[in-house]
TORKEMAR-235160 format. One record per residue: residue number from 1; residue in three letters; x, y, z of N, C-alpha, C, O, CB in turn. Coordinates in steps of 0.2 Angstrom, whole numbers, plus 5000, padded with zeros to 4 digits. Glycine has a CB too. Layout:
// residues N
R / NUM / ALA / X / Y / Z / X / Y / Z / X / Y / Z / X / Y / Z / X / Y / Z
...
***
This chain:
// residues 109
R / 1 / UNK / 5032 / 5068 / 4886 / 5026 / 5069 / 4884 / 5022 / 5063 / 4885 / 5024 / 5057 / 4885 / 5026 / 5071 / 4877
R / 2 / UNK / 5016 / 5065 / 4885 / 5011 / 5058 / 4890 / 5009 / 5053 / 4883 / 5005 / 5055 / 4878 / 5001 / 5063 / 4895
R / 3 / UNK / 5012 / 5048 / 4883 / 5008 / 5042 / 4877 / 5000 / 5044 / 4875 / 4997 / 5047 / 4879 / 5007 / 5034 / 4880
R / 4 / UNK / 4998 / 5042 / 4869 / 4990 / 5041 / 4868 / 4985 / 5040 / 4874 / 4986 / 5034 / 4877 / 4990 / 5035 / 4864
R / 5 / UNK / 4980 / 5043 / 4875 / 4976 / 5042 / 4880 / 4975 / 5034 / 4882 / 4977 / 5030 / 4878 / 4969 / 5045 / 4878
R / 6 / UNK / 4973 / 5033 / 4887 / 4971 / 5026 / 4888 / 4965 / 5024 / 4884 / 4963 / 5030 / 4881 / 4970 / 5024 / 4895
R / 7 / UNK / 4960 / 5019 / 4882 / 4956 / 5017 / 4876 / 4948 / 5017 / 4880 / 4943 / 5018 / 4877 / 4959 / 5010 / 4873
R / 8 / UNK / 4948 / 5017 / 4886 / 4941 / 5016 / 4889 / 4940 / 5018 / 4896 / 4946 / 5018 / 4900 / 4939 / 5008 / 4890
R / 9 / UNK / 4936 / 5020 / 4899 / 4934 / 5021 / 4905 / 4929 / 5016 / 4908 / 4923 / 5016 / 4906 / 4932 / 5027 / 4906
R / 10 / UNK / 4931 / 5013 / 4914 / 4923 / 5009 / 4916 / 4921 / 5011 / 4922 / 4924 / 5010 / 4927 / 4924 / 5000 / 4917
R / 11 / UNK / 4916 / 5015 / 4922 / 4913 / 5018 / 4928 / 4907 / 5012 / 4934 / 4901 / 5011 / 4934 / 4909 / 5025 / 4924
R / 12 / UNK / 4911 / 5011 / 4937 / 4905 / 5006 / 4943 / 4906 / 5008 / 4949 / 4911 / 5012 / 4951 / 4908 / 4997 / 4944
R / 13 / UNK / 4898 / 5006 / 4953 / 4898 / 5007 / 4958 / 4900 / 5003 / 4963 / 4897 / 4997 / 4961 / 4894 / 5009 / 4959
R / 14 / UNK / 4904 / 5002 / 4969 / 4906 / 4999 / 4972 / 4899 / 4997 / 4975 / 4894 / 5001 / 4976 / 4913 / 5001 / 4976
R / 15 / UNK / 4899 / 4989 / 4978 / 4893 / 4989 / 4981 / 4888 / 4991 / 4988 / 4883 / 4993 / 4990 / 4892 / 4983 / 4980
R / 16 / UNK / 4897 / 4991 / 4992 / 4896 / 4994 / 5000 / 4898 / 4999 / 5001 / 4901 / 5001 / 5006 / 4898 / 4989 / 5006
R / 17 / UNK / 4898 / 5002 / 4995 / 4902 / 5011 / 4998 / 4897 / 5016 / 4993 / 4893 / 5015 / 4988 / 4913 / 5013 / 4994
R / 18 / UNK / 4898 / 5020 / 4996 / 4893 / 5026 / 4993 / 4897 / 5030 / 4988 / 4895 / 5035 / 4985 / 4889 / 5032 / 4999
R / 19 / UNK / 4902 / 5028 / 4987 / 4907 / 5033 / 4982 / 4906 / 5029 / 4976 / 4904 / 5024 / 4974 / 4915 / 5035 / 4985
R / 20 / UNK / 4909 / 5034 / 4973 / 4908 / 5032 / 4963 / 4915 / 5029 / 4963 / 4918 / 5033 / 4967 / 4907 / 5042 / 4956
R / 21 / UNK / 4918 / 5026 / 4962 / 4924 / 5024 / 4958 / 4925 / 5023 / 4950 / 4920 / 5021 / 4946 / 4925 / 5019 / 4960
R / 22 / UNK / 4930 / 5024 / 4948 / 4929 / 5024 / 4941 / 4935 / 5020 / 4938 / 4939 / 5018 / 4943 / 4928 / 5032 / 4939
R / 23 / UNK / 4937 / 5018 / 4934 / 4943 / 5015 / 4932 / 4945 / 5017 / 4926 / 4940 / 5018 / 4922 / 4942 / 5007 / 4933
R / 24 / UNK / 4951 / 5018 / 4923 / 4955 / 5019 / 4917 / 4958 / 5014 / 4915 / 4963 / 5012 / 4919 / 4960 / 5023 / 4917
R / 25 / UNK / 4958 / 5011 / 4911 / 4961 / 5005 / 4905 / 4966 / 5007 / 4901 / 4964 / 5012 / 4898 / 4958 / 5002 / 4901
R / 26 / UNK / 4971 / 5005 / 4900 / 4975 / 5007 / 4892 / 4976 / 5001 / 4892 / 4975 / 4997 / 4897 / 4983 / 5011 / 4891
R / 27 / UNK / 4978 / 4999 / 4886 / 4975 / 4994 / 4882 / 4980 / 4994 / 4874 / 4978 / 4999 / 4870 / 4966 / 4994 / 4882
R / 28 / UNK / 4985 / 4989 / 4873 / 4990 / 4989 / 4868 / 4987 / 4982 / 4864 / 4986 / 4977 / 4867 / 4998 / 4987 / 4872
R / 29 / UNK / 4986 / 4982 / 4860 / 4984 / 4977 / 4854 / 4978 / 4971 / 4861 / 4978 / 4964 / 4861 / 4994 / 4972 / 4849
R / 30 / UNK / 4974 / 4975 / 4865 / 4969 / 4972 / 4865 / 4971 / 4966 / 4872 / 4968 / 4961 / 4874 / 4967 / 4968 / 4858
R / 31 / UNK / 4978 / 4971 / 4874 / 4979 / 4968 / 4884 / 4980 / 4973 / 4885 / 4983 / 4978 / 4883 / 4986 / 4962 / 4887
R / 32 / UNK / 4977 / 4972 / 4892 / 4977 / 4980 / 4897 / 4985 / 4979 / 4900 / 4988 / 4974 / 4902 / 4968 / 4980 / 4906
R / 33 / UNK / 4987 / 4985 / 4900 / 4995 / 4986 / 4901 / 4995 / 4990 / 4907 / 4999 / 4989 / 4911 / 4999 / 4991 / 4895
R / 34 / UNK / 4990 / 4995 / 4908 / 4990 / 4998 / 4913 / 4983 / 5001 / 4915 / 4978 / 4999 / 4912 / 4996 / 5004 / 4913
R / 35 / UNK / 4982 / 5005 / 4921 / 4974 / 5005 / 4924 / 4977 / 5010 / 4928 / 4983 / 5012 / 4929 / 4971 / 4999 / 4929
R / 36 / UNK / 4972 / 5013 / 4931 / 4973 / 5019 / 4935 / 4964 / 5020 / 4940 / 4960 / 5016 / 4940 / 4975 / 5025 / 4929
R / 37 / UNK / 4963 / 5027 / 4944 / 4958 / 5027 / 4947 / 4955 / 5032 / 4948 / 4959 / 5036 / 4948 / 4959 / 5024 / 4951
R / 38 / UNK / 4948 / 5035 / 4950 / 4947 / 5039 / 4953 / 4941 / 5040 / 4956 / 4936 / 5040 / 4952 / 4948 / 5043 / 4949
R / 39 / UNK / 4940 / 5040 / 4964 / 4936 / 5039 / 4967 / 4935 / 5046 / 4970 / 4939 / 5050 / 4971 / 4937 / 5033 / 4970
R / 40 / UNK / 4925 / 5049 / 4970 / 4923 / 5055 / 4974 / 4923 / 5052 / 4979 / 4922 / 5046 / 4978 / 4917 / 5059 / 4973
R / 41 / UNK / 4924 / 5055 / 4986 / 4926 / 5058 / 4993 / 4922 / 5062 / 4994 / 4925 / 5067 / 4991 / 4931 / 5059 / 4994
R / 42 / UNK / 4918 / 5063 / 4998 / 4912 / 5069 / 4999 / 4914 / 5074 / 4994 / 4910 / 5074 / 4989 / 4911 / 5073 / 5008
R / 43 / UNK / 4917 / 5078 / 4994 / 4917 / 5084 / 4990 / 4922 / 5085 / 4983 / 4922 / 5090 / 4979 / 4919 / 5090 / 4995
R / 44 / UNK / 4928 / 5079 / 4983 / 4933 / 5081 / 4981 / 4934 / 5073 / 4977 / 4929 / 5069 / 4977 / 4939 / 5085 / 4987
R / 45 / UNK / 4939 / 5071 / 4974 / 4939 / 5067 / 4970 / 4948 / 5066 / 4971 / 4952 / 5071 / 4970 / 4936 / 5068 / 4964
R / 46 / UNK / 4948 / 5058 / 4973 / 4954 / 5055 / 4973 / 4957 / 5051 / 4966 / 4955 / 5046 / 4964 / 4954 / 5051 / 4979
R / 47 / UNK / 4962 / 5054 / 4965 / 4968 / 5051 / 4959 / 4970 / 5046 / 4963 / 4972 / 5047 / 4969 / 4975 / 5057 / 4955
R / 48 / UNK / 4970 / 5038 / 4959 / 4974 / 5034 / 4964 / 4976 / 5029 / 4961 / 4973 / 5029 / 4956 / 4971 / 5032 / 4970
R / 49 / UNK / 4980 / 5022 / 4962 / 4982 / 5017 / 4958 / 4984 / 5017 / 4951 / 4982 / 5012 / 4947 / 4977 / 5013 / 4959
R / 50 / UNK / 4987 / 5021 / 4950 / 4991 / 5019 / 4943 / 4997 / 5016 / 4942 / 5003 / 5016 / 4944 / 4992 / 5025 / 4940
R / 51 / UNK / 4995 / 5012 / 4939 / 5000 / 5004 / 4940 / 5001 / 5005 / 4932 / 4997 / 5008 / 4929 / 4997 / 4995 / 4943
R / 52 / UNK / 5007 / 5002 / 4930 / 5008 / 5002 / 4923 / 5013 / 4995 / 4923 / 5018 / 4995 / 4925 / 5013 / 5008 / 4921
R / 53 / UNK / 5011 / 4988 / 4920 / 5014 / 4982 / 4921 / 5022 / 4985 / 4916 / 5022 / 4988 / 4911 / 5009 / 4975 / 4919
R / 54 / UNK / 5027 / 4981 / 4920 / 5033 / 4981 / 4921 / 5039 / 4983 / 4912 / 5045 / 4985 / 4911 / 5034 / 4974 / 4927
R / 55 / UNK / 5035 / 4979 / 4907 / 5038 / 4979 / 4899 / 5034 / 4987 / 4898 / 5039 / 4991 / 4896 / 5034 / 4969 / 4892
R / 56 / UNK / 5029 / 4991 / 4899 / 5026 / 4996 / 4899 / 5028 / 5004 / 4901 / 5026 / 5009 / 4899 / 5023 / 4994 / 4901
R / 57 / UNK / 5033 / 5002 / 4907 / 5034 / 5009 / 4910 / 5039 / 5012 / 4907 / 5042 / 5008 / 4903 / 5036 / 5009 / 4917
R / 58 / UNK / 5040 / 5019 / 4907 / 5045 / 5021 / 4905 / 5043 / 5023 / 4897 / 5048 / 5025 / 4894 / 5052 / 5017 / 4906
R / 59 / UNK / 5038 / 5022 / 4894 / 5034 / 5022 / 4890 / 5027 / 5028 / 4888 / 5023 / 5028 / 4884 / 5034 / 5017 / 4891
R / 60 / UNK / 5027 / 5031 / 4893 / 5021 / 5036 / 4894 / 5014 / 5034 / 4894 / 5009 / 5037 / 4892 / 5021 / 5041 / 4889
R / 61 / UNK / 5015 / 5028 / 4896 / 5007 / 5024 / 4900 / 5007 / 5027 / 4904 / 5004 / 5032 / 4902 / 5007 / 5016 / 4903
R / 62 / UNK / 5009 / 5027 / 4910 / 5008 / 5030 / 4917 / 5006 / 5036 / 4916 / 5001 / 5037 / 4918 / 5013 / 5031 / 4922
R / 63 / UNK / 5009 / 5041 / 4914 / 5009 / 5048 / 4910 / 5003 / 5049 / 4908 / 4999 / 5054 / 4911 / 5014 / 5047 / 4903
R / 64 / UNK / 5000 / 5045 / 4901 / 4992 / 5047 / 4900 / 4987 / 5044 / 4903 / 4982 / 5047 / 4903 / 4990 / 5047 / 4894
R / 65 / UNK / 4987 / 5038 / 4908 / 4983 / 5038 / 4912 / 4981 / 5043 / 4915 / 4975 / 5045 / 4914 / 4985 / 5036 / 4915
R / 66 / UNK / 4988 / 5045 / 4921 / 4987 / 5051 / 4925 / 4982 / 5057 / 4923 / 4977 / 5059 / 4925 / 4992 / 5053 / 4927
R / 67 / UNK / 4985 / 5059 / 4916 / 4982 / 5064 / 4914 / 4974 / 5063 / 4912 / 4970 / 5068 / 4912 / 4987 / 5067 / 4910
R / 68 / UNK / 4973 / 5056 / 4908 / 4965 / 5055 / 4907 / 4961 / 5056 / 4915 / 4956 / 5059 / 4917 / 4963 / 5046 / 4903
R / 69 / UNK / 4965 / 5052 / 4920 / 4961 / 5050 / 4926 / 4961 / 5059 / 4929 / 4956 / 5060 / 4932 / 4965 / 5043 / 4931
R / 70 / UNK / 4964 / 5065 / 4929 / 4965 / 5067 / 4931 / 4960 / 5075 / 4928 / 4957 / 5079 / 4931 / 4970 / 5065 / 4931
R / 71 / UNK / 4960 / 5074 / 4922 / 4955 / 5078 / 4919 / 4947 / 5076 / 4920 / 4942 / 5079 / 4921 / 4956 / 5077 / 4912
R / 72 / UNK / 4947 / 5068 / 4921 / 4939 / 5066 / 4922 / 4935 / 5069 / 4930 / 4930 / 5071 / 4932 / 4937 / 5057 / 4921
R / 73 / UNK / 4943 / 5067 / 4935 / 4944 / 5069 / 4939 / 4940 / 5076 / 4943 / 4937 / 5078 / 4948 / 4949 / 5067 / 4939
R / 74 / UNK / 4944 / 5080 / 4937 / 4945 / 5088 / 4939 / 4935 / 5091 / 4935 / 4931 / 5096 / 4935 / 4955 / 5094 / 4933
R / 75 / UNK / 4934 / 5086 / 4932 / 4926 / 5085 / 4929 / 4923 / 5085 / 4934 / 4919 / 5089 / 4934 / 4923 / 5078 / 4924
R / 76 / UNK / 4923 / 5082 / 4940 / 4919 / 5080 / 4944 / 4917 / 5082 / 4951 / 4912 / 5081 / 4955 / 4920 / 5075 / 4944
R / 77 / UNK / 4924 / 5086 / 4952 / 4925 / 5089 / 4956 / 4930 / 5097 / 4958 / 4932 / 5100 / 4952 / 4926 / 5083 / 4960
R / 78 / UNK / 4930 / 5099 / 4961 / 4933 / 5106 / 4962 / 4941 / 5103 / 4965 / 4945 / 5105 / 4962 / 4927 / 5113 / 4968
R / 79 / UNK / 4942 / 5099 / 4969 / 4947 / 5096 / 4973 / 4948 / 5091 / 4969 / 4944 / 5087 / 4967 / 4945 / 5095 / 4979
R / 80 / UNK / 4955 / 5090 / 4968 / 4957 / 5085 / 4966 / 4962 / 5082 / 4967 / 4966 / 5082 / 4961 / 4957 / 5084 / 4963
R / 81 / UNK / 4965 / 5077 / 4973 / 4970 / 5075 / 4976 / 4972 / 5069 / 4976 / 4969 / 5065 / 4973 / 4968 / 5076 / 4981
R / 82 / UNK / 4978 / 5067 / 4977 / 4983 / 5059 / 4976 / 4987 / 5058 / 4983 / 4989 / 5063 / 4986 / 4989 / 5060 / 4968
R / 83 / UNK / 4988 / 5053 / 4984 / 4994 / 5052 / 4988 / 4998 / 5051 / 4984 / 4995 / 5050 / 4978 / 4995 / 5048 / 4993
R / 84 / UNK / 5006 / 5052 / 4984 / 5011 / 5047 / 4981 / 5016 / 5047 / 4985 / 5016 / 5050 / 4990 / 5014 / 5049 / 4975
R / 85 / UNK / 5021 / 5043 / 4983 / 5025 / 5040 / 4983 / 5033 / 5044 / 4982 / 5032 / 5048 / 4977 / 5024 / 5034 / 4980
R / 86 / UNK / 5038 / 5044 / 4984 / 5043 / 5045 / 4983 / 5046 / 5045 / 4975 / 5049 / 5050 / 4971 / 5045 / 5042 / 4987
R / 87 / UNK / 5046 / 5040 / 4975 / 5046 / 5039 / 4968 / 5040 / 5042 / 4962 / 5042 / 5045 / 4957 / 5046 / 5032 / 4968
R / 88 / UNK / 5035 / 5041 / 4964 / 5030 / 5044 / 4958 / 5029 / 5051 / 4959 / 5027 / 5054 / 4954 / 5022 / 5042 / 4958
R / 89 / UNK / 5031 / 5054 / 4963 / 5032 / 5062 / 4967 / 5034 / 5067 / 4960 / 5030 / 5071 / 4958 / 5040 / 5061 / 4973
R / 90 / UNK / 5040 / 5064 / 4956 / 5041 / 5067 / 4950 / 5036 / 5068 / 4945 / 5034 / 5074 / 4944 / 5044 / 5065 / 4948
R / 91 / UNK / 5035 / 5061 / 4942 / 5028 / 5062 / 4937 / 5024 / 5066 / 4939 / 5022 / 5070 / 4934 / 5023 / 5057 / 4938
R / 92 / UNK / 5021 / 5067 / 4946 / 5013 / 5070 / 4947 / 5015 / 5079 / 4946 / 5012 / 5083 / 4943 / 5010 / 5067 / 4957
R / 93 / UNK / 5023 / 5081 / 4950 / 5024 / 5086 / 4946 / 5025 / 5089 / 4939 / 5024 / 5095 / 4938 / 5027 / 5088 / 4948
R / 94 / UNK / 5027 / 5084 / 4935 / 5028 / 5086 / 4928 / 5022 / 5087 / 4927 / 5022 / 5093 / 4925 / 5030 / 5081 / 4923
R / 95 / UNK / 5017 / 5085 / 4928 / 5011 / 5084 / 4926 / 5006 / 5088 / 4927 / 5001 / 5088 / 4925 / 5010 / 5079 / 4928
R / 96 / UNK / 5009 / 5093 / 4933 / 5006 / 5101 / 4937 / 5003 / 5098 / 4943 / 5000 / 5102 / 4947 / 4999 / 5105 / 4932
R / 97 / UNK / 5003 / 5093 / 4945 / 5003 / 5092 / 4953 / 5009 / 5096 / 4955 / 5015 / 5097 / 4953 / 5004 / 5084 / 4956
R / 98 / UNK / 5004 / 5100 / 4961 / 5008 / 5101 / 4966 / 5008 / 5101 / 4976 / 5003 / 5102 / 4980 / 5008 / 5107 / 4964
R / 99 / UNK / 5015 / 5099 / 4979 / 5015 / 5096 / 4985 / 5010 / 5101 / 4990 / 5012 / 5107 / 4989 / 5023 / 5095 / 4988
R / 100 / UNK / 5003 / 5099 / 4994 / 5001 / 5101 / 4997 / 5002 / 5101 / 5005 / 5002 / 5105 / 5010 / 4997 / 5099 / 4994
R / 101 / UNK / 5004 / 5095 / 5003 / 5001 / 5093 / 5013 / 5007 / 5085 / 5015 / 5008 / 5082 / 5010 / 4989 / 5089 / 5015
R / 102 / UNK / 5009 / 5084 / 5020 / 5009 / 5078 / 5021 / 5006 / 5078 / 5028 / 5005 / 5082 / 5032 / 5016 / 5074 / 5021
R / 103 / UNK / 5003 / 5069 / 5027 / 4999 / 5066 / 5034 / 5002 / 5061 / 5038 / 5007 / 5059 / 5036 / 4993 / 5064 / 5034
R / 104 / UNK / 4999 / 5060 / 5042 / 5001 / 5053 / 5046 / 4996 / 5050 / 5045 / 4991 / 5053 / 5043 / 5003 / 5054 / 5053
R / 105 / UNK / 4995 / 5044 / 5047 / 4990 / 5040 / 5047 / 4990 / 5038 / 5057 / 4994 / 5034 / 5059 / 4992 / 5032 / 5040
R / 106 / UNK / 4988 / 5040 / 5060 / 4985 / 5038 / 5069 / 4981 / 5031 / 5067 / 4977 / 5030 / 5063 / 4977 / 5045 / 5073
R / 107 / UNK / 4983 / 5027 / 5073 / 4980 / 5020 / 5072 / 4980 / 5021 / 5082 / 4985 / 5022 / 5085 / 4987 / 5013 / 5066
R / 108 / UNK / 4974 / 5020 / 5085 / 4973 / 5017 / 5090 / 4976 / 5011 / 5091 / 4975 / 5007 / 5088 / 4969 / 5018 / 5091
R / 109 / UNK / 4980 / 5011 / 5100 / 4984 / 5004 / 5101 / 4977 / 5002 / 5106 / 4976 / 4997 / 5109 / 4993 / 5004 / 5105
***
């Protein structure tokens, strides 16, 4: 079960991009422990960067991040997508993520 929500959201605009980014804090007696992200993308909104520093994890930081950033997320848009990782793969399905797609990333030589 997901820890206590995180304590704040700071919403800023990046200065050379046209998208909204938003940021999640949690925050333990007044040090941020973990952060998380959620940037719109023309139509849809990306879940991204949830880091939880290392005395923290395994604790349900990561847990209610996701799920704050994920709700403000699903606020903002109809689409709401993440990459992950192997490892975070689990979380995102506890959590009702489910595997859509994988991509490749094409890099011209």
């Amino acid at each position: 079960m997901p820890g206590p929500a995180p304590t704040s959201f700071f919403p800023q605009r990046l200065p050379t991009r046209k998208d909204l980014l938003t940021q999640a804090a949690y925050f333990v007696d007044g040090q941020p422990v973990g952060c998380g992200r959620v940037r719109l993308l023309a139509d849809t909104a990306q879940l991204g960067a949830v880091t939880v520093v290392p005395a923290w994890q395994g604790k349900g930081v990561g847990s209610a991040l996701t799920v704050a950033a994920s709700e403000l997320a699903a606020s903002l848009a109809d689409l709401v997508w993440l990459r992950c990782s192997d490892t975070s793969r689990a979380l995102y399905e506890r959590l009702g993520y489910w595997h859509a797609d994988d991509h490749a990333l094409l890099v011209a030589e």
